[in-house]
C-alpha positions as CSV (number, residue, x, y, z in Angstrom):
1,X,-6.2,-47.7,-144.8
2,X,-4.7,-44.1,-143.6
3,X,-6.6,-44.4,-140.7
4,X,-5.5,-47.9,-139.6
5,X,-2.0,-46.7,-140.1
6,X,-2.7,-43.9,-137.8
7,X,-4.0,-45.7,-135.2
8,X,-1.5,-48.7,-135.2
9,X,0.8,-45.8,-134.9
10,X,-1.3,-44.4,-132.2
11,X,-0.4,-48.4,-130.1
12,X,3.0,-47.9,-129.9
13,X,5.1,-46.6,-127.3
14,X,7.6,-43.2,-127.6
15,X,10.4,-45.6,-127.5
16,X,9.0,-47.7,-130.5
17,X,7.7,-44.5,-132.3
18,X,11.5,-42.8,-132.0
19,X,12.8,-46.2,-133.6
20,X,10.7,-46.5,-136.3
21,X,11.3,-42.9,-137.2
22,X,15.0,-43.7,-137.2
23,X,14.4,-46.4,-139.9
24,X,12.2,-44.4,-141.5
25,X,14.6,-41.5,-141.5
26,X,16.9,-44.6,-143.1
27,X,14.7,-45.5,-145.8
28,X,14.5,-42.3,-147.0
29,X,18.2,-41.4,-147.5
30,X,18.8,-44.8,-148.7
31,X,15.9,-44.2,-151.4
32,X,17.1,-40.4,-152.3
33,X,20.7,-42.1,-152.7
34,X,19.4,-44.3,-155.4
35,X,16.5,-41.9,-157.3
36,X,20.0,-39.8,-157.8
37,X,22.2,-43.1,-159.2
38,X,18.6,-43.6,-161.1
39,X,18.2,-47.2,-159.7
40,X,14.7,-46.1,-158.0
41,X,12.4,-49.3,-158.5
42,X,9.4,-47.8,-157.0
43,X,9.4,-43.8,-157.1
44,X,5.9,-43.9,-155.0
45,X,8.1,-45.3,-152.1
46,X,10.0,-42.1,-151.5
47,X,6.0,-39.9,-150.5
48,X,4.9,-43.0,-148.5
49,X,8.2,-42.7,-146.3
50,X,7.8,-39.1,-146.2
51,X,4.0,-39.0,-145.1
52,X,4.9,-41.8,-142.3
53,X,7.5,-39.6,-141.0
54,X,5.1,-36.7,-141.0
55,X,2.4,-39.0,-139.1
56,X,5.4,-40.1,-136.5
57,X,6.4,-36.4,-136.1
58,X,2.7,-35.2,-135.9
59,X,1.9,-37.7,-132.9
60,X,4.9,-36.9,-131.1
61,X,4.3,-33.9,-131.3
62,X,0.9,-34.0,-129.9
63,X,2.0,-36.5,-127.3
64,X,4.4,-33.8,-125.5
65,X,1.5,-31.1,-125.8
66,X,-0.3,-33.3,-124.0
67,X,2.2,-34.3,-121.3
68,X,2.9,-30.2,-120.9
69,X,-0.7,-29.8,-120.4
């Protein structure tokens, strides 16, 4: 499943990853707002948004190394 993730992410354009990471970026405040008012339904949700934003970050990253190169 982690690598069909990777390459959907892979599909989408700078402008759609840089929106999605904004959501993302979202999610998680809104999630870290409610584990601290302990009305977290689903604690796994908070590493899933985390690891997506890592996986964003990682292929924007290697997108501009690319583009330097």
């Amino acid at each position: 499943m982690m690598a069909k993730a990777i390459e959907d992410l892979r599909t989408k354009s700078d402008d759609q990853l840089d929106e999605q990471l904004t959501e993302l970026k979202r999610e998680a405040y809104n999630l870290r707002f409610q584990a601290a008012t302990n009305q977290l339904e689903r604690p796994a949700r908070i590493k899933e948004v985390r690891r997506q934003i890592a996986r964003i970050k990682t292929l924007q990253t290697q997108r501009s190394a690319e583009a330097k190169a």
